[in-house]
C-alpha positions in Angstrom: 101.7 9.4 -22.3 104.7 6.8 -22.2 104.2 2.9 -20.1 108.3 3.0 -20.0 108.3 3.2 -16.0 106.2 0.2 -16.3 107.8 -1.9 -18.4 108.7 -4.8 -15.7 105.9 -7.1 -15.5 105.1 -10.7 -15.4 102.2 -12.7 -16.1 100.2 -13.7 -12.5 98.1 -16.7 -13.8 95.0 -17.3 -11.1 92.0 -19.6 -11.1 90.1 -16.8 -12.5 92.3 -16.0 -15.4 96.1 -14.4 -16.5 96.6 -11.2 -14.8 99.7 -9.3 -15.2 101.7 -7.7 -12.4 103.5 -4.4 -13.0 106.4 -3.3 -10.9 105.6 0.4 -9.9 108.9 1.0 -8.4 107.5 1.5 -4.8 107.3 -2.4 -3.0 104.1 -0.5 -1.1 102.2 -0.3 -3.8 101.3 -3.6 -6.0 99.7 -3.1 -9.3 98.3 -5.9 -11.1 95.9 -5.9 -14.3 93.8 -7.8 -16.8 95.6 -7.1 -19.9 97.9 -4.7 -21.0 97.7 -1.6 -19.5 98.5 0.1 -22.6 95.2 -0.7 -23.6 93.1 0.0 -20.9 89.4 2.0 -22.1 89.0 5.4 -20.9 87.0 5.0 -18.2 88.6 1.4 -16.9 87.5 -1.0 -14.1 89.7 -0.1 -10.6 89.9 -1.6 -7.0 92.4 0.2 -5.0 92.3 -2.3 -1.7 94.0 -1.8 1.1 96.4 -5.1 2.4 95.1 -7.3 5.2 98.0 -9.7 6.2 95.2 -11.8 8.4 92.6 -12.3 5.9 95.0 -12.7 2.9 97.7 -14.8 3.9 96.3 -16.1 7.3 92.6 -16.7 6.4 91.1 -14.9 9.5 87.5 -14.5 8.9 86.6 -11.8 11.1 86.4 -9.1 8.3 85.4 -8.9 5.2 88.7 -7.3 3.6 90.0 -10.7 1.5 86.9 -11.2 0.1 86.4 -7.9 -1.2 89.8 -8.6 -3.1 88.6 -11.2 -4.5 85.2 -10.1 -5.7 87.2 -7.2 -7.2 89.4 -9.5 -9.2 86.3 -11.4 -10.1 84.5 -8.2 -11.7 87.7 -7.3 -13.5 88.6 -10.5 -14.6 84.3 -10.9 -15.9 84.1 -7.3 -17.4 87.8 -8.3 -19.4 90.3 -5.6 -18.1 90.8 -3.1 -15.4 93.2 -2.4 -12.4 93.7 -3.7 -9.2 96.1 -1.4 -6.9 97.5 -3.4 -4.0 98.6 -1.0 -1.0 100.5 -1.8 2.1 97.8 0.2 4.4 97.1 -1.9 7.6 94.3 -1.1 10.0 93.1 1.7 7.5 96.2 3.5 7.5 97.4 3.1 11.6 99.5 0.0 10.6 99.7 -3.9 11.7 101.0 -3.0 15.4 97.8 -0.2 15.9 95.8 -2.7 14.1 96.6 -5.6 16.9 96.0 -3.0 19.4 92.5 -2.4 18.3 91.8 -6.0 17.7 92.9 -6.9 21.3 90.4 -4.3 22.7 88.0 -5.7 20.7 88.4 -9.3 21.6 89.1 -9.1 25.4 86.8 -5.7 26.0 84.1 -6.5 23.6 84.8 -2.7 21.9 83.5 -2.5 18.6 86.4 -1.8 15.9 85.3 2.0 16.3 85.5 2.4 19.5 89.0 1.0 19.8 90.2 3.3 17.3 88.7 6.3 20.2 90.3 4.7 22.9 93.5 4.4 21.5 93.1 8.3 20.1 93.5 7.1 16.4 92.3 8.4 13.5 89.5 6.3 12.1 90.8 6.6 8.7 94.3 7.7 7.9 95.1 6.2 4.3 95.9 8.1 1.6 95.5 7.2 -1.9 97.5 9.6 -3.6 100.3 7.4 -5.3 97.3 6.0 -6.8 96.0 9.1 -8.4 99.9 9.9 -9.5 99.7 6.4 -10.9 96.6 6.8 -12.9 97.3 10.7 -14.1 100.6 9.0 -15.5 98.5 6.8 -17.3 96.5 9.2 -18.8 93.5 7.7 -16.4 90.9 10.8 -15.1 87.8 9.1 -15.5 87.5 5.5 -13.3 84.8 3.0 -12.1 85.4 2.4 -8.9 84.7 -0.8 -6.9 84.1 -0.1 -3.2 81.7 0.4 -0.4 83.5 3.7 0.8 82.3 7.0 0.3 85.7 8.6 1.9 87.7 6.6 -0.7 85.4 8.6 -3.7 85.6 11.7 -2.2 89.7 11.4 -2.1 89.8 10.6 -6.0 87.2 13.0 -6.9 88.9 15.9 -4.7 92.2 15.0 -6.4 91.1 15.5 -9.8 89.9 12.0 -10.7 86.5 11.7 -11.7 84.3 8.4 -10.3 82.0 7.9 -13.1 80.2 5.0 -11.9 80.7 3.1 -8.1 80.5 -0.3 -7.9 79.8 -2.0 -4.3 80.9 -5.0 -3.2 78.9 -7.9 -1.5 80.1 -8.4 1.9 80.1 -12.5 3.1 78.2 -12.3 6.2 79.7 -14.6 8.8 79.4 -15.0 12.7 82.7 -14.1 13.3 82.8 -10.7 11.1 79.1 -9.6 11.1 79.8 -6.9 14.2 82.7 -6.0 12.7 80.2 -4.9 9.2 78.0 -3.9 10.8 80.0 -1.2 12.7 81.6 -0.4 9.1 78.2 0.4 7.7 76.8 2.0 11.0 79.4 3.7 12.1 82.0 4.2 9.5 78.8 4.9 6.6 79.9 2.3 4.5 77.3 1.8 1.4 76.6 -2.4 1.2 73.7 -4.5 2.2 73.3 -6.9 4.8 70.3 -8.6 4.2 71.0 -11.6 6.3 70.5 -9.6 9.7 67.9 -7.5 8.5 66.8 -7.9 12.2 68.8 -4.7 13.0 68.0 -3.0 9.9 66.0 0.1 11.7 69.4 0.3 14.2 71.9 2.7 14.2 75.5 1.6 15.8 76.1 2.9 19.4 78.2 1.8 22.1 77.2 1.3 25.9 79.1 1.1 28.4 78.6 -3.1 30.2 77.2 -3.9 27.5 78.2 -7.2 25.8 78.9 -7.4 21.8 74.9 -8.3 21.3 73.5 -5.4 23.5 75.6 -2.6 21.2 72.8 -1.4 19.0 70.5 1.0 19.9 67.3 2.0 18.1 66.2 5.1 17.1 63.2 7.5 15.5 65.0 8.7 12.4 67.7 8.8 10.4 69.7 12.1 9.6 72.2 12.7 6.0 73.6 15.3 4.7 77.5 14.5 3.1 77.8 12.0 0.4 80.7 10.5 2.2 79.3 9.7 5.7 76.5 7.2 6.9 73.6 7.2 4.6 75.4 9.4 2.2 73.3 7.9 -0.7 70.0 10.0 0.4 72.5 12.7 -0.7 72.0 14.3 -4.3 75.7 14.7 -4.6 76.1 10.7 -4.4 77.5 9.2 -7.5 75.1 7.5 -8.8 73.7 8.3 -12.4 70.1 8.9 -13.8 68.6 8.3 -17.0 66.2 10.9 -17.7 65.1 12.5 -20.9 67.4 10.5 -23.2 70.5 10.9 -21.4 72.0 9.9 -18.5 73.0 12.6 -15.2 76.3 12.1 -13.3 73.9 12.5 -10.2 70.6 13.7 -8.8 72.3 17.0 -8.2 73.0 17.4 -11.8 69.6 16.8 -13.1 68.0 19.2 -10.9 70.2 21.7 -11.1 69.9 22.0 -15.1 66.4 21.9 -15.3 66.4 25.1 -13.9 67.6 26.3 -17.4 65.2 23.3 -19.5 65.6 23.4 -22.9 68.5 25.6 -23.5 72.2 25.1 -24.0 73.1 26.1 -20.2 71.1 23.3 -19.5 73.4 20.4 -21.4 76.2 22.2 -19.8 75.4 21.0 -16.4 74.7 18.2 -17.2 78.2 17.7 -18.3 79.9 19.4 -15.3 82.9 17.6 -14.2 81.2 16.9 -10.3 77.9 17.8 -8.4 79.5 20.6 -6.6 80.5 22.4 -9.5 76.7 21.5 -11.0 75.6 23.3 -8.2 77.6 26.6 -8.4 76.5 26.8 -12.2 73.0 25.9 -11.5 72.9 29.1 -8.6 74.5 31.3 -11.1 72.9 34.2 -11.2 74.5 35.5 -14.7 71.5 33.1 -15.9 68.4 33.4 -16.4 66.3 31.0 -14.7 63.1 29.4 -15.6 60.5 32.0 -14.7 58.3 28.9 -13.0 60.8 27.2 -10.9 59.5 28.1 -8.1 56.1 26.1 -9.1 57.6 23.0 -10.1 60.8 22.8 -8.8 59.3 20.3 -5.9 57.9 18.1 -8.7 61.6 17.8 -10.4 63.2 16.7 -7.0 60.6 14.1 -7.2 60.9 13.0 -10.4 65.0 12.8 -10.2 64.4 10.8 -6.9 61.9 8.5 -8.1 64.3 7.9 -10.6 67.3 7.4 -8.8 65.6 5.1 -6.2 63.9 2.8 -9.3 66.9 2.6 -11.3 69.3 2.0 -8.4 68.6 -1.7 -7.0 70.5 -1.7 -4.6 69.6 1.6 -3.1 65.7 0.7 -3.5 66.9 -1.7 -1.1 68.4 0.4 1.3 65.8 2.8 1.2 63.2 0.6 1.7 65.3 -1.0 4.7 64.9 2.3 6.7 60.9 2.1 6.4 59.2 3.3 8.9 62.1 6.0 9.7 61.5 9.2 9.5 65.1 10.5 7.5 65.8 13.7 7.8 68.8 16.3 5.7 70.2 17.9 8.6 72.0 20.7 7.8 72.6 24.6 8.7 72.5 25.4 5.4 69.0 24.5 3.3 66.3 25.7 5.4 64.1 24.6 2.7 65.5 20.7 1.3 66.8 20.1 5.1 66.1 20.5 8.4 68.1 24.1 8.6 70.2 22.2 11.7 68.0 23.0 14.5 64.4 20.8 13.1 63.0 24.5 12.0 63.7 23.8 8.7 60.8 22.2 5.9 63.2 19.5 5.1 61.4 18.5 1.8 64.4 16.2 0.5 63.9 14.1 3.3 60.0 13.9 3.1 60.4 13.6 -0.6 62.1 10.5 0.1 59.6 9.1 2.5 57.2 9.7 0.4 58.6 7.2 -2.8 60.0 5.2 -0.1 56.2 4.8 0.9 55.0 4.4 -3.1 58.1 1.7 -3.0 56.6 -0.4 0.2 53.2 -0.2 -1.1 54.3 -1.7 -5.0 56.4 -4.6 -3.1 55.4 -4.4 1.0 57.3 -8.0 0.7 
């Protein structure tokens, strides 16, 4: 590993503390740190935020992107070091003239920021962090803790090799003039925060109507379908990063605990625990070159239930969003599982999702406030 390509770097001294910013030799991307890079931990602190000209230079309050950069500089500068990569990504990737576009149709049409991306035929998302990952591999960095709210952002490092350990959301400030614009991020986009403050809507998924002013735009519905980690209510999924503590020792994700107690109590069983993602969990734990526990089939419903209970009690902030979708009926909905989902066409047993209802229920009932 050598820091020589990152040798020009001067101190950035902030309210919150001395940062340092390091010249990465493309003006697109900004990197700036708390303390010397050279020693970072293993596993070190990262916001990888993309620019917002009006909320960062200008102020504009009617989205929550400034604030996010600075809760992330807050976090790094409290937990002592970590990364903040700075990337000149406008309007998630479509850049600032797209980006006026959409706002325009949103201000003189009343389209939410969703719907203008349709109706100008852009891609929702378009960024790419991979100068990021080429950053952090030159660093010697494959393991990171990632502050954000955005499950595509995960997916991107995990898929490129670097493994998100832990996920830390931010804490949106709820104002007048950006509180569509979240909750269209969270609806719509499947952003993972909480918005207490208009828990009003809190059974309402995001859907537009045609004559319909910006208070009219949510719709409510009987239940609430998952499936992938990375779109709305991806945190139902067992392939969401978020970590258990069970028997002594802590999982990577739901996925991973289930999957290795098929094999309790042997050594196949600490090496899935230890797989490098929940996919790969997965293809170990349906590997037939092993032998499975001869009563799975008994209590492999009352394993589900324990990992869930666990990830749902030791998880905050998704006890919170769990219990927000009370009384919704949530549903996996996928082709694929027959038996955990809905098998795609409601025929399906979908025991994941009544699983969840059912601790979600146990949750109510312990705190109905």
């Amino acid at each position: 590993m050598t820091f020589d390509q990152f040798d020009n770097w001067c101190f950035l001294p902030t309210s919150l503390g001395k940062f340092r910013m390091y010249d990465t030799g493309n003006e697109k991307i900004r990197m700036i740190s708390f303390g010397d890079i050279e020693k970072l931990d293993r596993c070190p602190l990262i916001r990888v935020h993309s620019s917002c000209m009006a909320s960062e230079v200008f102020r504009a309050k009617d989205c929550d992107c400034a604030d996010q950069l600075w809760e992330a500089m807050m976090k790094i500068a409290s937990d002592g070091a970590g990364l903040i990569f700075h990337l000149d990504q406008e309007g998630r990737g479509q850049g600032l003239s797209n980006k006026i576009k959409a706002i325009n149709l949103m201000q003189q049409q009343g389209f939410d920021t969703y719907d203008a991306f349709v109706t100008l035929g852009l891609e929702q998302d378009a960024r790419s962090y991979q100068k990021v990952v080429d950053i952090l591999l030159q660093l010697d960095i494959s393991d990171i803790k990632l502050i954000t709210n955005n499950p595509r952002k995960i997916s991107f490092f995990e898929d490129k090799g670097i493994s998100v350990i832990e996920v830390i959301n931010t804490k949106s400030k709820i104002r007048p003039e950006n509180q569509d614009y979240l909750l269209t991020k969270k609806y719509r986009l499947g952003h993972t925060f909480i918005l207490d403050e208009i828990s009003e809507k809190k059974y309402m998924t995001l859907t537009k109507k045609n004559g319909k002013t910006s208070e009219d735009i949510y719709e409510r519905t009987d239940e609430i379908k998952f499936y992938q980690k990375n779109q709305p209510y991806g945190f139902f999924s067992n392939f969401s990063y978020h970590a258990v503590y069970l028997k002594n020792k802590i999982w990577m994700t739901s996925e991973h605990y289930y999957q290795s107690q098929k094999y309790a109590d042997t050594e196949y069983e600490e090496k899935i625990r230890l797989a490098p993602s929940p996919a790969k969990a997965a293809s170990m734990g349906q590997d037939k070159k092993n032998p499975m526990r001869s009563d799975w089939e008994d209590v492999k419903d009352n394993i589900m239930r324990e990992v869930l209970y666990a990830k749902f009690t030791q998880h905050p902030d998704l006890r919170n969003e769990l219990l927000k979708t009370f009384p919704l009926k949530l549903v996996e909905h996928t082709e694929n599982d027959h038996y955990w989902g809905d098998g795609g066409d409601g025929s399906g047993k979908n025991m994941l999702g009544n699983l969840l209802m059912e601790i979600r229920s146990s949750l109510h009932c312990s705190n109905p406030g």
